[in-house]
MILO-251210 format. One record per residue: x, y, z of N, C-alpha, C in turn; residue in one letter. Coordinates in pm, whole numbers, plus 32768, in hexadecimal, padded with zeros to 4 digits. Layout:
REM MILO-251210
XYZXYZXYZa;...
END
This chain:
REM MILO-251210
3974B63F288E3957B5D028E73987B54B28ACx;3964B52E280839B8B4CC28143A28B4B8280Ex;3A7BB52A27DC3AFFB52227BF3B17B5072864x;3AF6B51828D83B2FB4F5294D3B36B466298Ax;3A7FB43429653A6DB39C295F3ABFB33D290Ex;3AFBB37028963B49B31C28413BD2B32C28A0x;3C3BB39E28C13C79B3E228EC3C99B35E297Cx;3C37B32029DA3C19B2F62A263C17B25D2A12x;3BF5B25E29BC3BD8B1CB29A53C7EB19A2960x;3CA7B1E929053D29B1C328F23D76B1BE2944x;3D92B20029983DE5B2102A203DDDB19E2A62x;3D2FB14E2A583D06B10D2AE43D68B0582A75x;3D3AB04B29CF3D7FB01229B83E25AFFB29BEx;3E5AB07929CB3F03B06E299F3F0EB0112A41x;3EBFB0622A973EF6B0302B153EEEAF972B26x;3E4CAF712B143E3BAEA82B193EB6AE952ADAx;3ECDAEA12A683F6AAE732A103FD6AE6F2A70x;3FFAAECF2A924089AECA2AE44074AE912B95x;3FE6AE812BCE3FD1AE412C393FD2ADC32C11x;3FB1AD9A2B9D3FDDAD042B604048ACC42B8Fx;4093AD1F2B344110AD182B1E4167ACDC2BD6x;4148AD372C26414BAD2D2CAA4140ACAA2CF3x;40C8AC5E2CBB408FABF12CF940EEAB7D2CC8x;4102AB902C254149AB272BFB41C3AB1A2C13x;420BAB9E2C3642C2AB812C6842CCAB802CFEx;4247AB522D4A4258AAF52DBF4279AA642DD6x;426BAA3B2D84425EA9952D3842F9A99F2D25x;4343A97A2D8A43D4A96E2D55442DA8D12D9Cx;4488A8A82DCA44C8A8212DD844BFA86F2E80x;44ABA7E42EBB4473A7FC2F3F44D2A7872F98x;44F2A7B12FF74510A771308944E9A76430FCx;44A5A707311A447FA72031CC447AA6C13225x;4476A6CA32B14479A69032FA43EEA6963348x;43CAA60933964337A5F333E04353A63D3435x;42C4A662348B42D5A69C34F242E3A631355Dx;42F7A64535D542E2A5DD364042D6A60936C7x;4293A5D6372B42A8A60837A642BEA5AD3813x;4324A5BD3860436CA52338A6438AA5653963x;43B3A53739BA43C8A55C3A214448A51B3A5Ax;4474A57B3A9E450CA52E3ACC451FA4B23B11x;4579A46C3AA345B9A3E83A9D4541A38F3A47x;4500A3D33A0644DFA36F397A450CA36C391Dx;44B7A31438C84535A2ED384844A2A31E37F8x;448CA39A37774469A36D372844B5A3703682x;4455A37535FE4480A3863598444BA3DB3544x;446CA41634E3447AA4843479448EA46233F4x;442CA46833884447A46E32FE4490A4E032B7x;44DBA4AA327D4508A51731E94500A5093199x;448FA58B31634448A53130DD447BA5BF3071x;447BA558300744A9A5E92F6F4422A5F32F3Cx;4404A6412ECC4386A6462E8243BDA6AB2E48x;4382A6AF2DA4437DA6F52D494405A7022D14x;445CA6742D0F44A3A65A2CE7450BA6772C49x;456FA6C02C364576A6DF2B8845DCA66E2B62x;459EA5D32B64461DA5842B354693A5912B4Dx;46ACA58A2BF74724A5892C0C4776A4F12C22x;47E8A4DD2C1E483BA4692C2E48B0A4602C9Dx;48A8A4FF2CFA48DAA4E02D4A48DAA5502DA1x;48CEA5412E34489DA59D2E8D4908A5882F13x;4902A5F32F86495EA5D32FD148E3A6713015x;48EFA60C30834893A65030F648DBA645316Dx;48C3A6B931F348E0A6B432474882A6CE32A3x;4880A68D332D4824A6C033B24887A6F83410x;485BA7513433486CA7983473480FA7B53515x;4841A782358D4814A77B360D484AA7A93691x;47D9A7BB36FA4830A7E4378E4885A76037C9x;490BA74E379B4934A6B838184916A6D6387Ex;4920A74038E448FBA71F394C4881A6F4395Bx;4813A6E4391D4772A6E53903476BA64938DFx;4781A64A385747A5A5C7383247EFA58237EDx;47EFA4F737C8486DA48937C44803A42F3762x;485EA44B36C8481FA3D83650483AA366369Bx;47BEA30236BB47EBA27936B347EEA207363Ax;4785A22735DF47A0A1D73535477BA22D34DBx;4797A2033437477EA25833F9477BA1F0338Bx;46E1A1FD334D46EBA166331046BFA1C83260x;46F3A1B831FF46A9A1E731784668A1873125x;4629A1CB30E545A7A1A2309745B1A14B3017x;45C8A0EB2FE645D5A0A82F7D459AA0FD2F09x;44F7A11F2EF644CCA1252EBD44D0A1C62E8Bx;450FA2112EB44528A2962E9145CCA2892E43x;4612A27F2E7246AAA24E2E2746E5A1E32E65x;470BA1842DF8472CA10E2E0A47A2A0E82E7Cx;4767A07F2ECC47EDA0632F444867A06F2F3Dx;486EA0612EBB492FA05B2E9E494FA0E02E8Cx;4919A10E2E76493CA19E2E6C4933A20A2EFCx;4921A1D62F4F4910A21A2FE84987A1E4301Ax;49D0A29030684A3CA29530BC4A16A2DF3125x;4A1CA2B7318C49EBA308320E4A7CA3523258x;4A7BA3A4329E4AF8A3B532DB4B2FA33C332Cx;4AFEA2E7333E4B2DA28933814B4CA2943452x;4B6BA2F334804B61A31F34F24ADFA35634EBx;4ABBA34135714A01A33335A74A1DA3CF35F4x;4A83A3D5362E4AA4A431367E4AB8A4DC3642x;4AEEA4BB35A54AFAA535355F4A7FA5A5355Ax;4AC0A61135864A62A694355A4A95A6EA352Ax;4A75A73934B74A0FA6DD34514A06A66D340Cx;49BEA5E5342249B4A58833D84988A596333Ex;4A10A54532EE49D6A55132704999A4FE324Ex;496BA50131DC4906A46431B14930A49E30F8x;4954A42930BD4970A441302A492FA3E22FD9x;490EA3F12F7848FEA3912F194919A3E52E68x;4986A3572E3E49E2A3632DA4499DA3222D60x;4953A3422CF5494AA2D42CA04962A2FE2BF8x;49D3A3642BF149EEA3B62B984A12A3472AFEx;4A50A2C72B3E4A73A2762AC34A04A20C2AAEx;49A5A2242AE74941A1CF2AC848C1A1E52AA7x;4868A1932A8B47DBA1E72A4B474DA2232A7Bx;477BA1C32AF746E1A1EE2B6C46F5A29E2B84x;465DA2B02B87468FA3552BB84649A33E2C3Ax;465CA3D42C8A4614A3BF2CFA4584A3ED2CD4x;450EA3AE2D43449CA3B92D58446DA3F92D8Ex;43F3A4342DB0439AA46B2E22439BA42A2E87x;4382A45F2F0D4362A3F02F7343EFA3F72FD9x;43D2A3A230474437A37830B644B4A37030A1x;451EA3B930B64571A3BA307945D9A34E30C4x;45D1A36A317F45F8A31931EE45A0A3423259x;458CA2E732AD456BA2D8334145D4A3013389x;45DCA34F33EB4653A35B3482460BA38634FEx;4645A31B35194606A2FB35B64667A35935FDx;4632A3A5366A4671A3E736CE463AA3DE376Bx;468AA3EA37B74659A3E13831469CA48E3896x;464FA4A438D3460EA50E3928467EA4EC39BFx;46D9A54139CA473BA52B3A4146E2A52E3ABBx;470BA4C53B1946ABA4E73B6846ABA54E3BECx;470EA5B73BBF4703A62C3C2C46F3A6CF3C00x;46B9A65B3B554692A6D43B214623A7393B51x;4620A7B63B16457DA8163B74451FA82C3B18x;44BCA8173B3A442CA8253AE1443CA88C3AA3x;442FA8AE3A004447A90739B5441CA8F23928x;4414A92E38A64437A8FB3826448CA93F37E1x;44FCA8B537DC4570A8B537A14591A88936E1x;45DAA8BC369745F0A8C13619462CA85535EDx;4605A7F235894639A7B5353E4641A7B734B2x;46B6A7ED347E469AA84D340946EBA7E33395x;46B7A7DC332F46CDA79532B146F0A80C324Ex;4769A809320B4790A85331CE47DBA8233136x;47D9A85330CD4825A8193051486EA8823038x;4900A884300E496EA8EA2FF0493FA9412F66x;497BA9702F1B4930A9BB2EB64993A94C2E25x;49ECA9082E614A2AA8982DFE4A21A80F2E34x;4993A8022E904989A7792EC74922A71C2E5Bx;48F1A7582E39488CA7072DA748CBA71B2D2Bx;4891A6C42CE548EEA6772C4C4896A6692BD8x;4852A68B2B724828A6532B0F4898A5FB2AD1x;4837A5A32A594894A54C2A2D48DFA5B529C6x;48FFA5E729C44956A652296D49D7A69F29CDx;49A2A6612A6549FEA69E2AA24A19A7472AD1x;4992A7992AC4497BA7EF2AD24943A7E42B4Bx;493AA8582BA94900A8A22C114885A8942C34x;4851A85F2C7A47AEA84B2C5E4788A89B2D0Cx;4727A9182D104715A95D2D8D46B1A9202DDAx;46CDA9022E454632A8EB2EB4460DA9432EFBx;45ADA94A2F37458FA98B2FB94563A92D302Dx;4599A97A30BD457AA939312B4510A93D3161x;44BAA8B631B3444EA90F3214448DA8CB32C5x;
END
């Protein structure tokens, strides 16, 4: 009997250990976008926020949307996550997928937690009641440590 209780109890430890293990390589560099809910021919807006950041210096993101659905009207970024000078937007409002970049590979700010940009979109107005995808995505060579290495995200 005890050799089974011991038998049991080790088992029940190996397992907490490697369900650990589990919990902690959820915690990884993150991307996402707000949710929102709008009706045809409004205008609203959407955060993209990073978190759990590994000191990167330079990122290059894309959105991805229905045009027929909707039409970026601004797309304003965040000072306080990576510095203004360092933000390149695709420049066309109209592009799908819109990129949004920020370089700051020769300089010392890294990026932060938090808001990365605001983009305002508006809702066509002959669009049909539904929920439609606005998907935020990073390439698998779109993030940068300052070493210039690969840095992985995941989407939500």
């Amino acid at each position: 009997m005890k050799r089974i209780s011991s038998y049991i109890i080790t088992c029940i430890l190996i397992l907490s250990c490697v369900c650990a293990n589990f919990v902690f390589a959820s915690t990884s560099n993150m991307l996402k976008i707000s949710d929102a809910l709008a009706v045809a021919g409004q205008e609203f807006s959407l955060d993209l926020e990073i978190t759990s950041v590994d000191e990167i210096v330079a990122l290059e993101t894309r959105i991805e949307y229905d045009s027929e659905v909707f039409e970026i009207v601004s797309v304003s970024a965040n000072d306080e996550v990576f510095s203004k000078d360092c933000y390149m937007g695709s420049g066309n409002l109209d592009a799908n997928p819109y990129y949004l970049s920020w370089d700051n590979s020769l300089g010392e700010q890294k990026c932060a937690n938090g808001v990365l940009a605001t983009i305002v979109f508006k809702v066509n107005k002959n669009a049909y009641n539904g929920d439609y995808a606005i998907t935020p995505t990073i390439q698998p060579d779109g993030a940068f440590d300052e070493d210039l290495c690969d840095v992985l995200y995941e989407t939500q």
